[in-house]
C-alpha positions in Angstrom: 0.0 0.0 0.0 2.7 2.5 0.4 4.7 1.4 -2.5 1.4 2.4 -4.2 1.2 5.6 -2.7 5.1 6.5 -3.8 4.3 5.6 -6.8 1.3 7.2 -7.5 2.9 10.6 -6.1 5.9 10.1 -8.6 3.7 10.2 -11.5 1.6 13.3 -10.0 4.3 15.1 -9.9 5.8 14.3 -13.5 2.2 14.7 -14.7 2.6 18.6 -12.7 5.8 19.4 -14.0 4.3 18.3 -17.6 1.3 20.4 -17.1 3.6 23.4 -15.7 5.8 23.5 -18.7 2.8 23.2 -21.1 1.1 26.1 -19.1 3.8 28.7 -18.8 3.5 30.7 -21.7 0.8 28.2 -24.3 2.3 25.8 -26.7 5.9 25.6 -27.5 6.9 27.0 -31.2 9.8 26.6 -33.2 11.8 29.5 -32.8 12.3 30.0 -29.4 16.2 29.3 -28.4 17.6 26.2 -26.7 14.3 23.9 -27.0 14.2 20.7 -29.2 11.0 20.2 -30.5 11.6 16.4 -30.8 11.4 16.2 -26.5 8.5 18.7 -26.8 6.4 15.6 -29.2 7.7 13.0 -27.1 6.2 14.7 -23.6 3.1 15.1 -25.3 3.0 11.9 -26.0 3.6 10.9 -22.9 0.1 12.6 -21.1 -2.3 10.3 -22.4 -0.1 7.3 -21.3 0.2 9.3 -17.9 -3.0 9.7 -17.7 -4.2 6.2 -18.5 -1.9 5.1 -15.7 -3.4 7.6 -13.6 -6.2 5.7 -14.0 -5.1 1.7 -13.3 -3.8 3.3 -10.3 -6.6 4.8 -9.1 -8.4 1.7 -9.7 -5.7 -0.2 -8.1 -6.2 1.5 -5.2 -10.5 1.5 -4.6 -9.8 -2.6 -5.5 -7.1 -2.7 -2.7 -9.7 -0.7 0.1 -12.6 -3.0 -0.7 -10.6 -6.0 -0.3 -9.4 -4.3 3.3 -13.1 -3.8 4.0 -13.7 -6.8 3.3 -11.1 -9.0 5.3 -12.3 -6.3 8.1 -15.6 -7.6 7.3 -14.5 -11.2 7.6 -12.4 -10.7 10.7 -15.5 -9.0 12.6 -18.0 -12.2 11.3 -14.8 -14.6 12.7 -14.5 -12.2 16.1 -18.4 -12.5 16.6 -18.2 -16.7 15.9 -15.3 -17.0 18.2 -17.8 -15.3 21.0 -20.4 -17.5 20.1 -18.4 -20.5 20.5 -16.9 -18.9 23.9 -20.5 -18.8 25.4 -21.6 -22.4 23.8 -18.2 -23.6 26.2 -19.4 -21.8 29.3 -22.8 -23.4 28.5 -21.2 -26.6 28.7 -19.0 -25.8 31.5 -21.8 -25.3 33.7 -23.9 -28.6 32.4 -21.0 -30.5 33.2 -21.2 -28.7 36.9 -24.6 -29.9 37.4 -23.7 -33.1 35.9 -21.3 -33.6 38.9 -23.7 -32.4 41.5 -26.3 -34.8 40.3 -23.4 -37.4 40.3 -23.0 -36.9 44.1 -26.5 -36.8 44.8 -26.9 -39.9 43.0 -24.0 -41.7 45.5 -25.9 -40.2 48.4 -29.0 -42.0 47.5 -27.5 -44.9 46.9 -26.2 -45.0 50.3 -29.4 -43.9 51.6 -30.8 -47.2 49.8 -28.3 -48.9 51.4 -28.8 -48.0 54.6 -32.8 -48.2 53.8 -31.9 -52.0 52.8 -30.4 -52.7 55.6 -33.1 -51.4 58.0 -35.7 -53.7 55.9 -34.0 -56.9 56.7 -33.6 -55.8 60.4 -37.2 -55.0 60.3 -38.0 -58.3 59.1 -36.0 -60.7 61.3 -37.7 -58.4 64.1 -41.2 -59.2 62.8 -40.4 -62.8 62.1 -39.0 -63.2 65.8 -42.3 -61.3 66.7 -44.1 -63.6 64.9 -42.5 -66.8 66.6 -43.5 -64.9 69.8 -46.7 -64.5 69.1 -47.3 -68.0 68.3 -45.2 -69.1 71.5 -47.8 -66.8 73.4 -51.0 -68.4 71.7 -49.9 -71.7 72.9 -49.0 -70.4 75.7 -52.4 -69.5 76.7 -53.6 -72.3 75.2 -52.0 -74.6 77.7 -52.5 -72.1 80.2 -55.9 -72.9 79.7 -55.8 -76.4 79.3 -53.7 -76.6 83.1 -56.6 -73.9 84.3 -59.2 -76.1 83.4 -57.4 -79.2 84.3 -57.1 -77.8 87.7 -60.8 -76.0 87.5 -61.7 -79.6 87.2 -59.5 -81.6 89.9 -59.2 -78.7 92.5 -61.7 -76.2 91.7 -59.3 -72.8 92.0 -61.0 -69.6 93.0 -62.9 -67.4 90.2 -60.7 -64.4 91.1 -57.2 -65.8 90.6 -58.3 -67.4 87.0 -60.1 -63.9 86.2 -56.2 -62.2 87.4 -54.1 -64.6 84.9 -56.8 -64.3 82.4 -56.2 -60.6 82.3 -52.6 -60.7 82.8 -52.8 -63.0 79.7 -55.0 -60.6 77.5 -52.4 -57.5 78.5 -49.8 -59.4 77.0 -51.6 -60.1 74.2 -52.5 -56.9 73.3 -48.9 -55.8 73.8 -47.8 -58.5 71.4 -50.3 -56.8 69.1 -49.8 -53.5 69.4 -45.8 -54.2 68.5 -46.8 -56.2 65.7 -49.1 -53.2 64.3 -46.2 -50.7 64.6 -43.6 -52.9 63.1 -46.1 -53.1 60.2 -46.8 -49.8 60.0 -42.4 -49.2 60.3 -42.5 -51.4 57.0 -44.9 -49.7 55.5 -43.1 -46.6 56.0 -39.8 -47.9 54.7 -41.9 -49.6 51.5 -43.0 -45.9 50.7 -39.6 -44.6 51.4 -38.2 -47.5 48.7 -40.1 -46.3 46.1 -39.8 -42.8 46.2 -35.2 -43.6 46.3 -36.5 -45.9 43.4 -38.0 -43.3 41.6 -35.1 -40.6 42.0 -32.6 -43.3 40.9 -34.5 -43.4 37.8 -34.3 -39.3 37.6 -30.7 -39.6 38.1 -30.1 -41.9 35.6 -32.4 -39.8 33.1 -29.9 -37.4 33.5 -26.9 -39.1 33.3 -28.1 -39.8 29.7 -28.9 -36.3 29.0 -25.4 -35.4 30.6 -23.7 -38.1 27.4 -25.4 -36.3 24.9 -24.2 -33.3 25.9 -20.4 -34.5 26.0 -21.3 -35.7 22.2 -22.6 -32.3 21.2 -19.3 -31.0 22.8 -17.0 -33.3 20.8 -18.7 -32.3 17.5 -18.5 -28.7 18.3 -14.5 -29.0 19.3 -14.3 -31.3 15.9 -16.4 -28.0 14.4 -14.1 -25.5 15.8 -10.6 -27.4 14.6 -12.4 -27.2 11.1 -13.3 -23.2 11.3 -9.5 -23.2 13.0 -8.4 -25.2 9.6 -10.4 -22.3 7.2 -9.1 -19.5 8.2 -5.4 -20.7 7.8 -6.4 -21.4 4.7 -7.5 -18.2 4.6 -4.7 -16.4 5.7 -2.4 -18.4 3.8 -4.6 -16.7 0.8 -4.8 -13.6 1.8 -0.4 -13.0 2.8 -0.9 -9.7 0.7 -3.7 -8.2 3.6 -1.6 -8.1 6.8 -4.2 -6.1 8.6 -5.9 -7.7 11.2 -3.7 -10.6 10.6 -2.1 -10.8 14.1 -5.3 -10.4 16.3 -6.7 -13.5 14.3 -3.6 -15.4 15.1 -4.2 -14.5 19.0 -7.8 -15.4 19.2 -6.7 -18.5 16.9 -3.9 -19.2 19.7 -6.2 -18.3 22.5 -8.7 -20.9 21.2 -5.7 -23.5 21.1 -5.3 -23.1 24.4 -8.7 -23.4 25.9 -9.8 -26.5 23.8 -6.6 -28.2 25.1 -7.9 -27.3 28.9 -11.0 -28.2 28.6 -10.2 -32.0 26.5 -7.8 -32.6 29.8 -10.7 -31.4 32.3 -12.7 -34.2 30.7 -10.4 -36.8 30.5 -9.8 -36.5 34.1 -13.3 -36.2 35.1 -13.9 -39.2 33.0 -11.0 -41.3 34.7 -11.7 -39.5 37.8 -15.5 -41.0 37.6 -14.6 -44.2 36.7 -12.1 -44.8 39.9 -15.1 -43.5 42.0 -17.6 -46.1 40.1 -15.0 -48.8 40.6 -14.6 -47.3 44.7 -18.2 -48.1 45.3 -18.5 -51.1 43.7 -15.4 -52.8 45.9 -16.5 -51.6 49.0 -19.9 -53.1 48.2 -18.9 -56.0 47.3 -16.7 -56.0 50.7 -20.1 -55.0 52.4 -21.7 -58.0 51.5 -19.0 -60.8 52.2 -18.6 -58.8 55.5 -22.3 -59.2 56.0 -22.4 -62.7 54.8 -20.0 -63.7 57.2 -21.1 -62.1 60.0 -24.9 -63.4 59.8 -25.1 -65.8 57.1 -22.1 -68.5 57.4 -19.6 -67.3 60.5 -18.1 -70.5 60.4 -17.1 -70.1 56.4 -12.9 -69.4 57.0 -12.9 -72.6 60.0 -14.8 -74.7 56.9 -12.9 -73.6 54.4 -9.2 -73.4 55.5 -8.6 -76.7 56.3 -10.0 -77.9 52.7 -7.8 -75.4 51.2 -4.3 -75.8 53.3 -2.6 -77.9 54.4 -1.4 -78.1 58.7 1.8 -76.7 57.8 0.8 -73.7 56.3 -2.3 -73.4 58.8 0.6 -73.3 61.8 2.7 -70.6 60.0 -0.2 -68.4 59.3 -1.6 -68.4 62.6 1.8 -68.2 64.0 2.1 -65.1 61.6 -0.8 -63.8 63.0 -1.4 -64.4 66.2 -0.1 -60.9 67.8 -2.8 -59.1 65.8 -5.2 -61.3 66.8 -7.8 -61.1 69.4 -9.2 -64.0 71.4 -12.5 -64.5 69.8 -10.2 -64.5 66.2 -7.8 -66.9 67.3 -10.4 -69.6 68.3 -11.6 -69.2 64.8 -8.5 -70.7 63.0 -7.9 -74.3 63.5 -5.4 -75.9 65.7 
């Protein structure tokens, strides 16, 4: 552009100095001393030519200012795409946010439904011991009244001390009802709360699923922005002879570099980060039941199953290995 300029000037100011020495006193003649009037033909000549250059240059140079407006034009449509794609990542930034929360509330529910689990099978080995008291009552009073008319019949007991154990017998059994009506109406209670941790783990996993289309749409957006990334290099590559504007599109082009790079490391280690968690739970589940197992189910598995699997020898050295971090009730477990 200013090699233009110079250039342009140069021939303004031989197309002056033409002008000036047509101008001075009219049109040249023959007779006056010390001209040629060979150079006089040849600079006439010459002012059309002038002229027509003039021109091209002048057209050179409107050409060169729209195509400056115009990569001004481009660089504001890329500046306004690059804020677009900007917000669309803080969009997904604060998705994945949630996505994490509802993450964490979905491991608190599933330790409330643990511990809900748990409280169901306590509730029913109570009501199943209740049960089997409640039987042992009923026949209870059934011999009771077998051995009370027995002795009706053979020693003819007062009226008032059968009327006293007959209503010492129907306290307890309305006692024996009245726990068996609130343990049903405990596991009731716990039913209802089952179902509604039921239905929220359904919720949760609702939007797990909406939280893995969201990660898709955010890999075919990056995969977008590496191709818009890939067009205007091409572009640029084009357009060496426009330098204007040229460095702020490398920033914002470096700039977006950089952030795409953060945010495909965030994810990864969210994703690995997720997975060790997953694979957390699951082992100390799994450790939940065998401890559970063991303790209610089959206590006597390890004194069953160690002398099947080893031999004395190796029974000796491992309690011998043992044995200081042992407890009393531990070390009768292990064979002699």
């Amino acid at each position: 552009m200013p090699f233009l300029k110079l250039v342009t000037f140069s021939w303004k100011s031989q197309w002056e100095r033409k002008e000036s020495l047509l101008g001075r006193e009219g049109r040249p003649t023959m007779e006056e001393p010390g001209q040629d009037p060979m150079d006089d033909v040849q600079e006439v000549m010459e002012i059309p030519k002038l002229e027509v250059t003039k021109q091209n240059l002048d057209s050179l140079n409107s050409d060169l200012e729209k195509d400056l407006q115009r990569r001004d034009e481009a660089n504001q449509v890329l500046l306004k795409k690059i804020q677009e794609k900007e917000e669309t990542i803080r969009s997904l930034e604060r998705d994945i946010m949630l996505s994490v929360r509802q993450a964490r509330e979905r491991e608190e529910l599933n330790h409330l439904i643990s511990e809900r689990e748990e409280a169901l099978r306590d509730l029913e080995l109570e009501t199943a011991k209740l049960e089997k008291n409640k039987e042992i009552l009923s026949r209870s009073v059934v011999e009771v009244q077998k051995e009370i008319s027995k002795k009706s019949k053979n020693v003819g007991l007062d009226k008032e001390a059968l009327k006293q154990m007959l209503a010492e017998l129907k306290v307890k059994l309305q006692e024996s009802t009245e726990s068996c009506a609130s343990q049903e109406e405990e596991l009731v209670k716990i039913e209802s709360d089952y179902q509604s941790v039921y239905q929220l783990c359904e919720d949760q996993a609702h939007y797990i699923k909406k939280y893995q289309q969201i990660l898709r749409q955010m890999e075919k957006e990056k995969e977008m922005l590496l191709l818009e990334k890939e067009v205007c290099k091409a572009q640029n590559n084009s357009a060496q002879v426009v330098k204007r504007g040229s460095t702020l599109v490398e920033t914002i082009q470096s700039n977006m570099e950089k952030t795409i790079i953060k945010k495909q490391k965030r994810i990864f280690w969210y994703r690995h980060f997720r997975y060790f968690i997953f694979m957390v739970v699951i082992f100390f589940r799994l450790l939940g039941y065998v401890l559970f197992y063991l303790q209610y189910i089959n206590p006597d598995l390890l004194v069953d199953a160690l002398p099947v699997v080893m031999s004395r020898d190796t029974l000796k050295r491992l309690r011998d290995a043992l044995l200081p971090f042992l407890t009393l009730e531990v070390e009768e477990v292990l064979p002699h």
